[in-house]
C-alpha positions as CSV (number, residue, x, y, z in Angstrom):
1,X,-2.5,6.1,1.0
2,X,-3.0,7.0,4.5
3,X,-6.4,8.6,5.6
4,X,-9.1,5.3,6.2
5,X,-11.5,4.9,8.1
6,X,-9.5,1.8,10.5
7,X,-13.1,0.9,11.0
8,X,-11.8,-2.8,11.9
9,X,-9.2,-1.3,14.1
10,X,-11.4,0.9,16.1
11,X,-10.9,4.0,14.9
12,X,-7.3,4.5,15.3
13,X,-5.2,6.0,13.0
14,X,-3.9,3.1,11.4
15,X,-0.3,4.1,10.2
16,X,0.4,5.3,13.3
17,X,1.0,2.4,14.9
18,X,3.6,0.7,16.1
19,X,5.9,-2.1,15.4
20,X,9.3,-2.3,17.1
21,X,9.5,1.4,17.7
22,X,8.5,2.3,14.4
23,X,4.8,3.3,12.9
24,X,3.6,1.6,9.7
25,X,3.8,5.0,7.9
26,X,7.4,5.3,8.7
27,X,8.4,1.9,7.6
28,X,7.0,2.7,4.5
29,X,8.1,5.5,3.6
30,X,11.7,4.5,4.8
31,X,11.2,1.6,2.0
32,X,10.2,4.0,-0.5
33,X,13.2,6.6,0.1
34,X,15.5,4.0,-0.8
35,X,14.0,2.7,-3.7
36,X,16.1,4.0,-6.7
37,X,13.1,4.4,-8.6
38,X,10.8,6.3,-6.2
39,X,11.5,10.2,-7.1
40,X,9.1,11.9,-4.5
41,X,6.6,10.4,-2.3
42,X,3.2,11.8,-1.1
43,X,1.2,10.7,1.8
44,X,-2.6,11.0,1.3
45,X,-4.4,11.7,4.6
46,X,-7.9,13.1,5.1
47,X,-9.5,15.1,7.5
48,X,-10.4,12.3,10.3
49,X,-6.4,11.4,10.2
50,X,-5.0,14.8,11.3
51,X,-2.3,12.9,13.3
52,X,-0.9,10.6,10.5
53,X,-0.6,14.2,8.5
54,X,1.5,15.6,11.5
55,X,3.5,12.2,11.2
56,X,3.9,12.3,7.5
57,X,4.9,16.2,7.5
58,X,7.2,15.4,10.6
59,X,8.9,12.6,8.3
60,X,10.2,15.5,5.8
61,X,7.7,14.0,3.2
62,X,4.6,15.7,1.1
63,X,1.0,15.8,2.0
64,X,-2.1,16.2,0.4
65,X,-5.3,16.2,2.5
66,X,-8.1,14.4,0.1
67,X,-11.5,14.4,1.0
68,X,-11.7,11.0,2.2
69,X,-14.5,9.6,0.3
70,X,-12.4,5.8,0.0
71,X,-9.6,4.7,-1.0
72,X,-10.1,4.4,-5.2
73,X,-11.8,8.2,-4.6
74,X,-9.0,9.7,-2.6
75,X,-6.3,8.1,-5.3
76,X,-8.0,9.4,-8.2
77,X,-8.0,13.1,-6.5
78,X,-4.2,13.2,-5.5
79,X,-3.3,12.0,-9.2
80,X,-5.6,14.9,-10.3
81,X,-4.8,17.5,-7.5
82,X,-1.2,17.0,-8.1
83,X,-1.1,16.3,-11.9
84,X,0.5,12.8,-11.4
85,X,2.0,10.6,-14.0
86,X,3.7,7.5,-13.0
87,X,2.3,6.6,-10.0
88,X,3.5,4.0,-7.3
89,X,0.6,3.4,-5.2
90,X,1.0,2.2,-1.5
91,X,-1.2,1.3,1.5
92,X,0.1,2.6,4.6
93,X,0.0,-0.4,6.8
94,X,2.1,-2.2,4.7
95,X,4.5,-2.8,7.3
96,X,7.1,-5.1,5.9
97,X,7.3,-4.0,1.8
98,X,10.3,-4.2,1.1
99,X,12.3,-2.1,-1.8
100,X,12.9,-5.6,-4.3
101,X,9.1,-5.5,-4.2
102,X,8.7,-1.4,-5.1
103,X,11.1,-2.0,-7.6
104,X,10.2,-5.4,-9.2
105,X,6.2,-3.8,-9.7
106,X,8.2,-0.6,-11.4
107,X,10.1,-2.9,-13.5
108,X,6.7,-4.8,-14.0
109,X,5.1,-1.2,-15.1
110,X,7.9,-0.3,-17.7
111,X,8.1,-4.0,-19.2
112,X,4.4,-4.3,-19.3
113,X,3.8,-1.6,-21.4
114,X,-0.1,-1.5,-19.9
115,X,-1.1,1.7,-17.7
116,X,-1.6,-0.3,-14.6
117,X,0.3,-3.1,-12.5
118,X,-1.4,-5.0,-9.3
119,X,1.0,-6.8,-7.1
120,X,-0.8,-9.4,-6.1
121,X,-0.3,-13.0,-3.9
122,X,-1.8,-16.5,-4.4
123,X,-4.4,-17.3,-1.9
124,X,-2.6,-20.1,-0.4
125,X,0.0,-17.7,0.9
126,X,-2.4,-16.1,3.2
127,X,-3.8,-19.2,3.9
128,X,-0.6,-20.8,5.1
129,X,-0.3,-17.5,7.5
130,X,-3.6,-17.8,8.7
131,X,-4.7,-14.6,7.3
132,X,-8.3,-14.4,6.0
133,X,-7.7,-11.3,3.1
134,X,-10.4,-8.9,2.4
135,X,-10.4,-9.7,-1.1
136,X,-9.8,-12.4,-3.6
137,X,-9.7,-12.5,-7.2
138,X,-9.9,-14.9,-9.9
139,X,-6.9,-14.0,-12.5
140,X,-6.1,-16.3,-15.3
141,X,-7.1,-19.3,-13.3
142,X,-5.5,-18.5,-9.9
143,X,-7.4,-17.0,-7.2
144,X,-5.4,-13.9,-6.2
145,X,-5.0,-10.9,-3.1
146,X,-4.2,-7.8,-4.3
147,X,-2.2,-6.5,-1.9
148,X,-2.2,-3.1,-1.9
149,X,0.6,-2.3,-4.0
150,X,-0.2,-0.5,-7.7
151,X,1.5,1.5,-10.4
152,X,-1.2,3.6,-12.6
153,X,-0.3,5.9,-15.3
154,X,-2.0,9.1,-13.9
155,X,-2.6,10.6,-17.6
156,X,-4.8,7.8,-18.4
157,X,-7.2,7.9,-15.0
158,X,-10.0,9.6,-16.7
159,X,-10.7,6.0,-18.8
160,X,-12.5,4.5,-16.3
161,X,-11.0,0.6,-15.2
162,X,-7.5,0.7,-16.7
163,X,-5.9,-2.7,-18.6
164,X,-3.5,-4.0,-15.9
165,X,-0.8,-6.3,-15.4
166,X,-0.3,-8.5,-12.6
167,X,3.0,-9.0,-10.8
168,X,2.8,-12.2,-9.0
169,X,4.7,-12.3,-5.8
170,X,4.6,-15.1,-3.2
171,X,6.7,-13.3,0.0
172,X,5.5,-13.3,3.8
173,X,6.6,-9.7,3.1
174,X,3.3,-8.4,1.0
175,X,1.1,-10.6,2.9
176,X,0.8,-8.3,6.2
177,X,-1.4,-5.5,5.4
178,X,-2.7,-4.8,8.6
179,X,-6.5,-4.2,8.8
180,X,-7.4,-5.8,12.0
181,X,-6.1,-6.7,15.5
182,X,-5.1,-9.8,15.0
183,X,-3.1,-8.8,11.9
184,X,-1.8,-6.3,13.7
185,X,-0.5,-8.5,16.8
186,X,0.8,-11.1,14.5
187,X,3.0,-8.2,12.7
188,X,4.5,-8.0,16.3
189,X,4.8,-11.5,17.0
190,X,6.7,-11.7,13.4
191,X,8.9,-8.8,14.7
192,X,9.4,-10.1,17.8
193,X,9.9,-13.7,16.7
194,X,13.0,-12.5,14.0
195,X,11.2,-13.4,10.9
196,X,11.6,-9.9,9.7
């Protein structure tokens, strides 16, 4: 998924930029090329991200311009568009996934047997990072961040809110999904620091 608005960051196309010579989107999608059980990947973009879709074509990968009405919208009209089935889900400004965590939520999806997996992170992750997350959840008890990570059965996306499973994951990795700034300068500073 790569066609918001980046109205916290201004505008700018958010999975173009940089970290250590590298954008977001490309990180990404490098993680995803290696992950045995990734079989195609398909970058959705929107008309207001004209350069990420230069990018993503650029990077040898498939693109499907939705029409950019948010990010649940957009999802639902690639898995239509494109007749989807099982569906790894992926912000692009996830810029330190790494492929043990693509392949533990596909592991997570087959074991599960539901039709949708959230990889989520305890609270207390992002507040020992000093992140304040966009969204919190109450699951079983725990409050939870989704963080941007899902795997959907795309025959089943008509139903409305899908059953899901959560897959748990308490990495520095997941926690950096860059939506402001700040995030974005502490991505750096993790770079530039070696914790990555």
């Amino acid at each position: 998924m790569a066609g918001g608005r980046s109205s916290r960051m201004g505008g700018v196309e958010k999975p173009l930029l940089e970290i250590a010579g590298k954008s977001m989107l490309q990180r990404v999608i490098e993680v995803l090329q290696a992950t045995k059980s990734v079989d195609g990947i398909v970058v959705a973009s929107t008309p207001r991200t004209q350069a990420t879709t230069l990018d993503a074509k650029r990077l040898g990968v498939q693109v499907i311009i939705t029409p950019g009405s948010g990010f649940e919208e957009d999802m639902q009209f690639a898995i239509r568009h494109l007749s989807l089935r099982d569906i790894l889900v992926i912000s692009s400004d996830l810029p330190f996934v790494t492929v043990n965590v693509i392949e533990d939520a596909a592991e997570k999806y087959r074991e599960s047997q539901k039709p949708s997996v959230a990889v989520m992170a305890p609270v207390e992750l992002y507040d020992r990072l000093g992140i304040t997350p966009s969204y919190v959840f109450d699951v079983n008890a725990r409050r939870l961040v989704p963080v941007g990570i899902n795997v959907i059965d795309g025959r089943r996306i008509e139903e409305g809110p899908l059953e899901q499973a959560e897959l748990i994951i308490n990495s520095e990795d997941v926690a950096f999904n860059v939506n402001t700034p700040e995030e974005f300068e502490a991505a750096k500073r993790r770079v530039a620091a070696g914790e990555v």
